[in-house]
C-alpha positions as CSV (number, residue, x, y, z in Angstrom):
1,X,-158.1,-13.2,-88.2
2,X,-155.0,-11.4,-86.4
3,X,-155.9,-8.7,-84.5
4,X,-153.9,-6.3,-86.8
5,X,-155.4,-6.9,-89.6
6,X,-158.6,-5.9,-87.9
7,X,-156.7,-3.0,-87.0
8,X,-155.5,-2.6,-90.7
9,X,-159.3,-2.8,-91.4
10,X,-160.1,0.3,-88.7
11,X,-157.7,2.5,-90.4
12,X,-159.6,2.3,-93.1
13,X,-162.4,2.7,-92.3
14,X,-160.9,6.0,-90.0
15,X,-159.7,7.1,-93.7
16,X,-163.6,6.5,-95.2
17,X,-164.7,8.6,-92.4
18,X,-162.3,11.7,-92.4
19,X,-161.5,10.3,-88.5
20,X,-157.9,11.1,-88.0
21,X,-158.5,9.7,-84.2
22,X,-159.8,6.3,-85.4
23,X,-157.1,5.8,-87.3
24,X,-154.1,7.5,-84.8
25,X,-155.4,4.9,-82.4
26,X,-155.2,1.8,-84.7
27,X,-152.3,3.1,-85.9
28,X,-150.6,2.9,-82.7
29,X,-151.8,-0.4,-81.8
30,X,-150.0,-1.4,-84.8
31,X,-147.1,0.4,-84.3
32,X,-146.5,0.9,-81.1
33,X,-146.2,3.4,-78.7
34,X,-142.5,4.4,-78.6
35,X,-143.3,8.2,-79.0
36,X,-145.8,7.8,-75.5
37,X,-145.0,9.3,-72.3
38,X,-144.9,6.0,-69.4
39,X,-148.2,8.1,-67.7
40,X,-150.2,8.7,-71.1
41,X,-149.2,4.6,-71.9
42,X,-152.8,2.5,-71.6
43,X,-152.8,0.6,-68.2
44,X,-153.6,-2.8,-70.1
45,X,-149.9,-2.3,-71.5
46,X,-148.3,-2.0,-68.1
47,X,-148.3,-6.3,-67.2
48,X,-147.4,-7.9,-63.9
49,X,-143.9,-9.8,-63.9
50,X,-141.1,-11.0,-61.4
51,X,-137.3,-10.2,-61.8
52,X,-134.8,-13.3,-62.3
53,X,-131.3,-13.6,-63.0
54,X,-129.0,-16.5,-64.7
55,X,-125.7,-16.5,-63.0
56,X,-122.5,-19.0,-62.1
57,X,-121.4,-18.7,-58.5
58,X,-118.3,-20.7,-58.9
59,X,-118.5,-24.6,-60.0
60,X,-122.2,-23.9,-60.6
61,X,-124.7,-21.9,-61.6
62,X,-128.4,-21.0,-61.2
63,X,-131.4,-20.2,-64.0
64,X,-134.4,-18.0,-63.3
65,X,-133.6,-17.1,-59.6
66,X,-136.5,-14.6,-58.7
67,X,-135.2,-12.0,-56.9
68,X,-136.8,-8.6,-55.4
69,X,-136.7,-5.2,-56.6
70,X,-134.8,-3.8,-53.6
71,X,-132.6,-6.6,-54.6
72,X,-131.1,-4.6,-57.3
73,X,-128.5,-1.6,-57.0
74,X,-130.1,1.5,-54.9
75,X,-129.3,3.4,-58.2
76,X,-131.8,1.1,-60.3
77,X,-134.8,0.7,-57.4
78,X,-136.3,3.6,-58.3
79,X,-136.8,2.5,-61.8
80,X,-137.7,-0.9,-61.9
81,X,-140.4,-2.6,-60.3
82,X,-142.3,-6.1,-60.7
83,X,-143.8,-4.3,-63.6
84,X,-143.1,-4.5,-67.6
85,X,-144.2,-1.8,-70.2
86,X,-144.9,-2.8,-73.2
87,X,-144.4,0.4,-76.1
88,X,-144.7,-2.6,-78.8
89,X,-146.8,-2.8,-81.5
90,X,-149.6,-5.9,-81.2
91,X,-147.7,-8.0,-83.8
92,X,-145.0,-8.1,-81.7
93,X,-146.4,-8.6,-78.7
94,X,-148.7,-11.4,-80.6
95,X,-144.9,-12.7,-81.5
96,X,-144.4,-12.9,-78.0
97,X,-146.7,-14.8,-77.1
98,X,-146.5,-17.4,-79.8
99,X,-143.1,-17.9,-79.0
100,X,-143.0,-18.5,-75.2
101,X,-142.5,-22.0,-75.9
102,X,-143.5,-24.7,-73.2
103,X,-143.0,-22.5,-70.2
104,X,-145.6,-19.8,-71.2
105,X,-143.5,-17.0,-70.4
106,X,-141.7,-13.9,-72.4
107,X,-138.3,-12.9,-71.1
108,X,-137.7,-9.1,-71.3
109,X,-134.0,-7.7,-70.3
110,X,-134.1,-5.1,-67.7
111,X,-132.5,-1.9,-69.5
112,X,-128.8,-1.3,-67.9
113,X,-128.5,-5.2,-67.8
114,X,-124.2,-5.2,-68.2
115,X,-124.7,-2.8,-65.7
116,X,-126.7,-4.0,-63.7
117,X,-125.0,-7.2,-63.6
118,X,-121.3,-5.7,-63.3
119,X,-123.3,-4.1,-60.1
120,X,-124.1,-7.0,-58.5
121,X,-120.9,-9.1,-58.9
122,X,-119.1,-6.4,-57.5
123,X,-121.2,-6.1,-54.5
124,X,-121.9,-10.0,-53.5
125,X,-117.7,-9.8,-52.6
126,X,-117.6,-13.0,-54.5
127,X,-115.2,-13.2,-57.4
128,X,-116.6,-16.7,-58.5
129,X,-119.6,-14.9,-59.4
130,X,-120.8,-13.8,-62.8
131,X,-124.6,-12.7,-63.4
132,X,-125.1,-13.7,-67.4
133,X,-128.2,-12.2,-67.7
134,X,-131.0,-10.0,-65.5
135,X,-134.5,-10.1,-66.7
136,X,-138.3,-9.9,-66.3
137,X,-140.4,-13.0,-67.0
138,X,-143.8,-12.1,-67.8
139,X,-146.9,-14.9,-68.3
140,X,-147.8,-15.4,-71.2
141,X,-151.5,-15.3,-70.3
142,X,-151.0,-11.5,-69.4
143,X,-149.9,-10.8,-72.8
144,X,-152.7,-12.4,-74.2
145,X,-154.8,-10.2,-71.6
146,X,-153.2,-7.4,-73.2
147,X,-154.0,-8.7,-76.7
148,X,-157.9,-9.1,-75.2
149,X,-157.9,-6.1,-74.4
150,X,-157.1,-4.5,-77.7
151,X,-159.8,-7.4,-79.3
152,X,-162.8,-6.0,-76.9
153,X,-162.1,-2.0,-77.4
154,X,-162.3,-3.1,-81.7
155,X,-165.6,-5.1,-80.8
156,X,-166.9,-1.5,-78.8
157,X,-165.6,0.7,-81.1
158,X,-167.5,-1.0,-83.7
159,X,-170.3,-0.8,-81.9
160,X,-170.5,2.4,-80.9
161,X,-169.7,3.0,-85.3
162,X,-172.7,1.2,-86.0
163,X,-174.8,2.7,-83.5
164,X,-174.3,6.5,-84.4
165,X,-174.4,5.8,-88.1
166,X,-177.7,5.8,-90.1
167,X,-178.8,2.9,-92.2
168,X,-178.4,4.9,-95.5
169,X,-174.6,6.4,-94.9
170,X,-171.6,5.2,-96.1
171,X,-169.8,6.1,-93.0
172,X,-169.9,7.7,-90.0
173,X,-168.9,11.3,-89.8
174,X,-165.7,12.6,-88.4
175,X,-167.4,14.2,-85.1
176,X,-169.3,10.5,-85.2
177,X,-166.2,8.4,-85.1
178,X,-164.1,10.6,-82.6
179,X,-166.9,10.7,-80.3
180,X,-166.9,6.7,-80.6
181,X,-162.9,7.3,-79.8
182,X,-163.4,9.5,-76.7
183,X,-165.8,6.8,-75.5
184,X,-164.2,3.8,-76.0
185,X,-160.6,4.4,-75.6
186,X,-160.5,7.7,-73.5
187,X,-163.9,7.2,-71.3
188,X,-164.9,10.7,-72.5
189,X,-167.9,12.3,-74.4
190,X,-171.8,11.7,-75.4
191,X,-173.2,8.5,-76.3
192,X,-175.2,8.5,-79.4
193,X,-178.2,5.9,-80.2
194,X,-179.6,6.5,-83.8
195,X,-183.2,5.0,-84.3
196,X,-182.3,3.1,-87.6
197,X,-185.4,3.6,-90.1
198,X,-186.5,2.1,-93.1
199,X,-186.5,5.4,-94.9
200,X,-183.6,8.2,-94.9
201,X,-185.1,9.9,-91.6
202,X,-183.2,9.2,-88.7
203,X,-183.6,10.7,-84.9
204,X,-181.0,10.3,-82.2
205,X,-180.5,11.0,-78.9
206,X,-177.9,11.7,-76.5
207,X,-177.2,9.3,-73.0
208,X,-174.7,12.0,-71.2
209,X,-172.2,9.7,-69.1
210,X,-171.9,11.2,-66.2
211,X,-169.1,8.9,-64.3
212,X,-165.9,10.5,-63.6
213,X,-164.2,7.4,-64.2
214,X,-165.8,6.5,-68.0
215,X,-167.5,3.5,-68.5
216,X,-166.2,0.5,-67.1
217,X,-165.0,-1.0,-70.4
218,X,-162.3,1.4,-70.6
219,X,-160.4,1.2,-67.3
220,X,-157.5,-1.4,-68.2
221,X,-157.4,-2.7,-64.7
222,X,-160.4,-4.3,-65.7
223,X,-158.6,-6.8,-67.6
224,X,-160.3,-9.3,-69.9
225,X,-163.6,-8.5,-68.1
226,X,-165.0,-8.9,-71.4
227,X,-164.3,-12.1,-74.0
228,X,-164.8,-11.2,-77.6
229,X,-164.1,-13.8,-80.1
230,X,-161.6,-12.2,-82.6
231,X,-163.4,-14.3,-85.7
232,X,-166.9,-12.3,-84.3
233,X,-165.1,-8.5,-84.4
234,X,-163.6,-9.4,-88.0
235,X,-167.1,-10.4,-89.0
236,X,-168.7,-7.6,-87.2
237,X,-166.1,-5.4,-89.2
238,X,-167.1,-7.3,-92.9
239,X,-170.8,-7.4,-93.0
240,X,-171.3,-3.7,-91.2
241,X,-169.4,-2.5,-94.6
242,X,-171.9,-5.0,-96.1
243,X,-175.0,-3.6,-94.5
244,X,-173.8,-0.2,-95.2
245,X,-172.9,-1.0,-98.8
246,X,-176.4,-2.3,-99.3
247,X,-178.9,0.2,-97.6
């Protein structure tokens, strides 16, 4: 299964819940984060990549010439480094990556490419040369990091879900699932273990986290330092509202 519809799947759960967190952050995965400020973006969405240009310099031409950053115009240094941001939603990242074809890679125009390029002709002194395009080329096995990444925080969110919420609820509460939010996404807040019981008593405790950092499953520099199976999260997702449904 996709990983948004497992997203689809957390909004509604968010909805059964009365979490407007749970389902904000879905709903961004989904839709992307073009309303995000670059430092509030998640680090897993900020991916290594290399700058190349197309150009012809007279009777010929090159493809994919890797150049520097302090290659480009002083005006653009500032601004673009070997480093793509990635404000889209996971479909069309996922798009992406199935479409990067035999080379593995995703070509993203640098913004102010005319520009950019208009720049640079002007510069080299050479009137035989015309810069077609200036780009990034990203691996496509960093945008499947990035799609990992998303996959592993579902699989902990569920977890932390099914961990706070008592045999014989529905749902978790609101407090309940933003707690699991804060956790999870933002490294913040109380960890909650519920002693599931046969009966409708319950008793929980509280494990305080007292790193500064959050746990370590929510730094995205950490990339893919944990491998969940997509087909396990979706199944994680079907037979908790299963288990819940029944008890």
């Amino acid at each position: 299964m996709p990983v948004a519809d497992v997203l689809r799947k957390l909004i509604v759960l968010g909805g059964r819940a009365g979490s407007s967190e749970l389902r904000d952050w879905a709903s961004q995965e989904l839709r992307g984060y073009a309303d995000v400020l670059v430092d509030d973006l998640p680090d897993y969405r900020k991916i290594p990549a290399i700058i190349q240009l197309d150009a012809i310099v007279g009777a010929g031409g090159v493809s994919h010439l890797t150049i520097a950053p302090h290659e480009l115009p002083e005006q653009a240094r500032e601004h673009i480094k070997n480093q793509v941001l990635f404000f889209q939603g996971i479909g069309e990242i996922q798009a992406m990556i199935d479409g990067s074809g035999e080379g593995k890679t995703v070509r993203v125009s640098l913004p102010g490419e005319r520009v950019l390029a208009q720049w640079m002709d002007k510069a080299s002194g050479n009137p035989y040369q015309h810069i077609n395009a200036i780009y990034w080329s990203v691996s496509a096995s960093a945008l499947e990091g990035l799609v990992d990444q998303v996959r592993t925080r579902l699989a902990e969110l569920l977890g932390e879900l099914r961990a706070v919420t008592p045999a014989n609820a529905d749902a978790p509460t609101a407090s309940q699932a933003a707690n699991a939010v804060n956790i999870v996404i933002h490294g913040k807040g109380n960890r909650v273990n519920v002693a599931h019981a046969d009966g409708e008593s319950a008793s929980a405790s509280v494990k305080v986290d007292q790193s500064a950092d959050g746990p370590f499953w929510t730094l995205g520099r950490r990339i893919g330092a944990i491998v969940v199976g997509l087909a396990t999260v979706a199944a994680t997702v079907i037979a908790w509202w299963q288990f819940q449904g029944s008890a």
